[in-house]
Each structure stands twice: as structure tokens, then as C-alpha cells.
LOLUM-877272 format. One line per field, with one value per residue (C-alpha): x negated, y, z negated. Coordinates in steps of 0.1 Angstrom, whole numbers, plus 2048, in hexadecimal, padded with zeros to 3 digits. Each point is the difference from the previous one (the first is absolute). Example, Ala and Ser with C-alpha at 12.3 -4.5 7.8 and 13.67 -1.06 7.14 Angstrom:
<recs>
c1 785  7F2 $
c2 7D3  822 $
c3 7B2  807 $
</recs>
This chain:
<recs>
c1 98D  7F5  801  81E  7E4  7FD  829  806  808  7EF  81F  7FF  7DE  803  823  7E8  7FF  7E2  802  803  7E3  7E9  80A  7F7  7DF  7DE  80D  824  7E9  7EE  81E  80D  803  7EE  825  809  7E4  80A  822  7F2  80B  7E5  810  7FF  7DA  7F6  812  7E9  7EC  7DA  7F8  81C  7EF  7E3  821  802  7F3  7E7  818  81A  7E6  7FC  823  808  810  7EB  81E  7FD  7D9  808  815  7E5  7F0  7DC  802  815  7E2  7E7  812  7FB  7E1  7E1  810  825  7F0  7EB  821  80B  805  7F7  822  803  7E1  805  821  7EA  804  7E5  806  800  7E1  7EF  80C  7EE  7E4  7E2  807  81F  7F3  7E4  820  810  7F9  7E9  820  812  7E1  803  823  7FE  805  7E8  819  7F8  7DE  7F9  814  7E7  7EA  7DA  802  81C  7E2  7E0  80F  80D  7F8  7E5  816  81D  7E7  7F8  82A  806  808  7EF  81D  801  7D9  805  81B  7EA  7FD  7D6  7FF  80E  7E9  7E3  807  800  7E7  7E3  80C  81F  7F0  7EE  81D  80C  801  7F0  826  805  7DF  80C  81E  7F5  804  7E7  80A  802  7DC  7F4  808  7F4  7E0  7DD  807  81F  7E9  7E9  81B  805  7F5  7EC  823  80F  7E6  7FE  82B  7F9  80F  7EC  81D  7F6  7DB  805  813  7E6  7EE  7DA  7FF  814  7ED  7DE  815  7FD  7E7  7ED  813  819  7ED  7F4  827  801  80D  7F2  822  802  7DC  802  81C  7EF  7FA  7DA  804  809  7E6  7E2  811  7F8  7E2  7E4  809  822  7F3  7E8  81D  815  7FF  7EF  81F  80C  7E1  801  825  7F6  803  7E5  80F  7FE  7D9  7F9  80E  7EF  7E4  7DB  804  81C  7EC  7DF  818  80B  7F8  7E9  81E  819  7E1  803  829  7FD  80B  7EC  81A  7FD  7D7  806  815  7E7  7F1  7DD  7FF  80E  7EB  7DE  80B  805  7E7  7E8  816  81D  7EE  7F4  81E  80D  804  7F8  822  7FE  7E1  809  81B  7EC  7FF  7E1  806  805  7DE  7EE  810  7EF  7E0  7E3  806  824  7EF  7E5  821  80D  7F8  7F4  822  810  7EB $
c2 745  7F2  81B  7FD  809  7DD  7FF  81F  7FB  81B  814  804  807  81F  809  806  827  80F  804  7DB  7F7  81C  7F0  7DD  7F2  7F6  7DE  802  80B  7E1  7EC  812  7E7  80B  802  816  816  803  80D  81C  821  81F  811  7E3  7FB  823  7FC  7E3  80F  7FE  7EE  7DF  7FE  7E6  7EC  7FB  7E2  7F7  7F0  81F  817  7ED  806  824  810  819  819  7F4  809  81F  809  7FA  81D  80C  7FA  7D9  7F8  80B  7E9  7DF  7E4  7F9  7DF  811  815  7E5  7F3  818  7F5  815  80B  80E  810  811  80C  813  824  80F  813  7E0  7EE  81F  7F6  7DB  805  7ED  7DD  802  80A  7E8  7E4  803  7EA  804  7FB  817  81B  7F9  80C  81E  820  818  81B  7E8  7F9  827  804  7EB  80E  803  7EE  7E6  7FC  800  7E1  7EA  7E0  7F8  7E6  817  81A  7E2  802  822  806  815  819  7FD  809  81E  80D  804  821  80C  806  7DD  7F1  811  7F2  7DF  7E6  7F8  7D9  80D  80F  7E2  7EC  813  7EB  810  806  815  812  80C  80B  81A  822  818  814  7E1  7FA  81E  7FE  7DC  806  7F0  7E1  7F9  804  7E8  7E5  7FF  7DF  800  7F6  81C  819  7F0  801  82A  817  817  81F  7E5  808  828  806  7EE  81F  7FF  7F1  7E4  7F7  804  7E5  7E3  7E6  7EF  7E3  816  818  7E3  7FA  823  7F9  81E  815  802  809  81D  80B  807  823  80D  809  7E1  7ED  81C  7F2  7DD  7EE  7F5  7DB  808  810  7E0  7E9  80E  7E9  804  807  815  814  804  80F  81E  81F  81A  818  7E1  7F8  824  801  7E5  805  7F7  7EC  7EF  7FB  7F3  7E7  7F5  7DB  7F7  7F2  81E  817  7E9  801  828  80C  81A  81B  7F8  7FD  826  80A  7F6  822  802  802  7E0  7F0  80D  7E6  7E2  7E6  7ED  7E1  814  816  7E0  7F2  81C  7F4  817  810  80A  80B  816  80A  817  822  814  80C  7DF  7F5  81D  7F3  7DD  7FA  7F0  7DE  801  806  7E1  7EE  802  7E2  7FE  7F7  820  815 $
c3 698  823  81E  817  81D  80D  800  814  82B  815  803  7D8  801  81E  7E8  7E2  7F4  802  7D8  7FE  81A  7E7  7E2  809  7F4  808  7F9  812  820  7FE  806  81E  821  821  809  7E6  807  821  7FA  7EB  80D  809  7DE  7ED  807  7F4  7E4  7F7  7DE  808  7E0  80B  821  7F4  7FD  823  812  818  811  7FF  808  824  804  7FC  81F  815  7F4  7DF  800  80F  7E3  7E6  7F2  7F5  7DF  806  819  7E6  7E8  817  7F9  811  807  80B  818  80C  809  81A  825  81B  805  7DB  802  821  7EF  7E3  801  7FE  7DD  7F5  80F  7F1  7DA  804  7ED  80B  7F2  80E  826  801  7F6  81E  81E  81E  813  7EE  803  826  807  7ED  818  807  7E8  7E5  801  804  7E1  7E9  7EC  7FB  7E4  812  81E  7EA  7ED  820  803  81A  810  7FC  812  81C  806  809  823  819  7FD  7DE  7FC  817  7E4  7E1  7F4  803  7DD  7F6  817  7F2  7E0  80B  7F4  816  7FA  811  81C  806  803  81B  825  81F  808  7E5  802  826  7ED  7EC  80D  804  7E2  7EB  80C  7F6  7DC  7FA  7E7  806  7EB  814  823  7F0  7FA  823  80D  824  811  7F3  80C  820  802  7FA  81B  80C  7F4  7DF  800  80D  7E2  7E8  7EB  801  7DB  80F  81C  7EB  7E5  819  7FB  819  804  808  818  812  80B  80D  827  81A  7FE  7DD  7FE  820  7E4  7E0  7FE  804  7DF  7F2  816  7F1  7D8  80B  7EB  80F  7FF  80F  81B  801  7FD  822  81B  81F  816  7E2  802  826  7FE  7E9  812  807  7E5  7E7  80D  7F6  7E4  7EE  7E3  809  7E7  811  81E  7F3  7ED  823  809  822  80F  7F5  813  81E  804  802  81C  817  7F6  7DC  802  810  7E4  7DE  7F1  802  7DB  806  815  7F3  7DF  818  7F8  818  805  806  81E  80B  804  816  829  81E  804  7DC  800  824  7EC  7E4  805  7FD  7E1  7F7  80E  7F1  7DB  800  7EE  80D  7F0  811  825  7FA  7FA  820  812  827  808  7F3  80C $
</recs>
């Protein structure tokens, strides 16, 4: 016997008991109009069984009411295709309550749109799980606002995939709060491209732990601008490797503060470049440990100009070797 479905006007359709609409079939909801879908009532659509819902169309998935969507529940939403969901406009999905977003598994999420991801609020996207985040899309990842980026929960950004992190703007990098900086693990620092280190706030860099700021290669280092570097805490400066420290640039190396100069390994400073040595500044020169400077090599003593070299202390003096003082050139001293 052929369904009456096609036959029915919208008013039958929105008359229909909710016993009737429950008892219809996967089958019967394939035949429903856009129109008639439209005229469903809130009650009517939760009396939808879960197991008729693959009935529904593309097409009559498009056209579901915000109220409608509203009115869907958990288990109804966990029900729907890769390719229903993949239907949803923006104005369906920023009708999703957030009990329901949360029963998408993660087929389901990574379905939906880029513009659908955009328009989600920031109640929704803190509402996703770590398991919702860690299996984004990276172009679903490239669509999230600023404000959204700002609303992720620390621990579900933590568990987000380094591929993720790098598909982060320099936008969204600035977006990230402190706190959400601070829980980001050294893989996800690494998958920072140079933009995105060189878009870092200096609150950004403050709240970076010293594993974090030791996790940056040189590529990245090199992008270190003189605030962010007069930033980094002594501590984190003294974790750097050798080639980090080799890879700050010159006006990068000229910004760190006294306590930072201090602070550094002699290791660190033997590791320094000739040209690194030469953008010291006369405070900073002051500031080395004569541990410190007792490792500096020939070339690097060589290097140093007159008002560096005015600048040591006595101590300082009395710390070089002999091979440092035949380094100094007529002009230094």
C-alpha cells in the first residue's frame, strides 16, 4: 500500500499525533516535502524514533526550523548522518544546545561546516569535549574565531593535536589566554610556526613555563622580538640550549635584562656568537658572572669595544685568563 505522506497538506501534517508521527517509517520519512517538514511541530519532532531518522533527507535536513533543532534531543542528534549533519546551516547549528553538540561523536563534529563551526558561541565551544577538540578538522580549527579560541576549556586545548595547533592563525595565537598558554604541552609549542611566535603577547610569553620556552626551536627563537625576550623569565632563559641561545637575534640579545645576563650558564655564554658579544650592552657586559666570563673564548673577548671593556668590573678583570687579555686588541684597550 503506497504512503499517503506525499498526499497530506502541511496543516495535516502539524495535525498528525505524536503516536502517528512515532509510528511512521524510515521509508514514510523519506517522502516528507521540505514543506511538510517545516510544518512539524516541536512535539512532533521529538517524537521522531531515532532509528526512522536516516529517513530524512538532505534536503529536509536543510530545512528544519531553528525551533525545530532546538527541540531535538541528545539521543535524536546522535541518530543523524555524517552527511545530515554536514547539512546544517549556520543558523541550525548556532541553535544546537549544547547537550546536544556534546552527543556528536567525532564523525559527526568533523561533518559539520567551517561556516557552521564559525558561528558557534563561545557556551558551545566550551561545552566540547577533549575528545570533540582532539579530532577537529584542521580547516575546521583555521575557522574558529578569536572569541571562540579564547573559550576552550585548558584541558581540551591540551589535548589538541599539534596539527591543530599549527593550523592556528597569528590571530588566534594572540587569543589564547594566559591560562590556556600555560597548559599547551611542548609538542603543541613546537607546532607553532615563526608568525605565531612572533604574534605572542608578552602576558603570552610571561605565562610560558620554563619547559615551554626551552621546547622552541631555533627557527622559532630567532623570531623572538626584544619584549618578548626582556619577558622570559631568568629561569627559563638559564633552560635554553646552547643553540637557542645562539639562535636569538642581536636586538633580541641586547633587550635581555641584567637579571637574565646573570642568570645564563657558562655554557650559554661561550655558546654566544661574535656578533651576539658585540650587541651587549655596557650594563649587560657588567652583569656576566665571572664564572661566566673566565669561559669566554678569544674571538669573543676580541670582539668586545671600549665601553664594554670600561664596563667590567674588577672582579671581572681579575676572572680572565691570559689568552683572553692577549685578545684584546689596541683598540680596546
Amino acid at each position: 500500500m503506497a504512503s499517503l505522506i506525499p498526499l497530506l497538506t502541511t496543516a495535516q501534517v502539524a495535525a498528525l499525533s505524536t503516536q502517528t508521527i512515532a509510528n511512521l517509517t524510515t521509508a514514510d520519512w523519506a517522502l516528507f516535502s521540505t514543506g511538510q517538514i517545516v510544518a512539524l511541530t516541536t512535539a512532533q519532532i521529538q517524537a521522531i524514533e531515532t532509528a526512522d531518522l536516516k529517513g530524512v533527507t538532505t534536503a529536509s535536513m536543510a530545512v528544519f526550523t531553528t525551533d525545530q533543532i532546538a527541540a531535538f534531543t541528545s539521543t535524536q542528534f546522535g541518530a543523524l548522518s555524517t552527511t545530515q549533519i554536514g547539512v546544517m546551516n549556520t543558523a541550525q547549528a548556532a541553535a544546537l544546545e549544547t547537550t546536544d553538540l556534546q552527543s556528536l561523536n567525532s564523525l559527526q563534529l568533523r561533518a559539520l561546516s567551517t561556516a557552521a563551526v564559525n558561528v558557534l558561541d563561545t557556551q558551545q565551544i566550551a561545552a566540547l569535549t577533549s575528545l570533540q577538540l582532539a579530532t577537529m578538522a584542521t580547516t575546521q580549527v583555521a575557522a574558529l574565531n578569536t572569541n571562540q579560541v579564547a573559550a576552550i576549556e585548558t584541558g581540551d586545548l591540551a589535548a589538541m593535536l599539534s596539527t591543530e595547533i599549527a593550523a592556528f592563525n597569528t590571530n588566534q595565537i594572540r587569543a589564547l589566554t594566559t591560562q590556556q598558554m600555560s597548559a599547551l604541552s611542548s609538542i603543541a609549542i613546537r607546532a607553532f610556526n615563526t608568525a605565531d611566535v612572533a604574534a605572542l603577547t608578552t602576558d603570552q610569553v610571561v605565562a610560558m613555563s620554563t619547559l615551554q620556552i626551552a621546547a622552541f626551536d631555533t627557527n622559532q627563537v630567532s623570531t623572538l622580538n626584544t619584549a618578548q625576550v626582556a619577558a622570559i623569565d631568568t629561569s627559563a632563559i638559564s633552560a635554553m640550549s646552547t643553540a637557542s641561545v645562539r639562535a636569538l637575534n642581536t636586538a633580541a640579545v641586547a633587550a635581555l635584562t641584567t637579571s637574565q645576563i646573570a642568570g645564563l650558564s657558562s655554557t650559554q655564554v661561550a655558546a654566544l656568537s661574535t656578533t651576539q658579544v658585540g650587541a651587549l650592552t655596557t650594563n649587560q657586559i657588567g652583569a656576566i658572572e665571572t664564572t661566566d666570563l673566565a669561559v669566554m673564548n678569544t674571538a669573543q673577548v676580541a670582539i668586545l669595544n671600549t665601553n664594554q671593556i670600561a664596563s667590567l668590573n674588577t672582579s671581572q678583570i681579575a676572572a680572565m685568563n691570559t689568552a683572553d687579555v692577549r685578545a684584546l686588541t689596541s683598540t680596546t684597550v
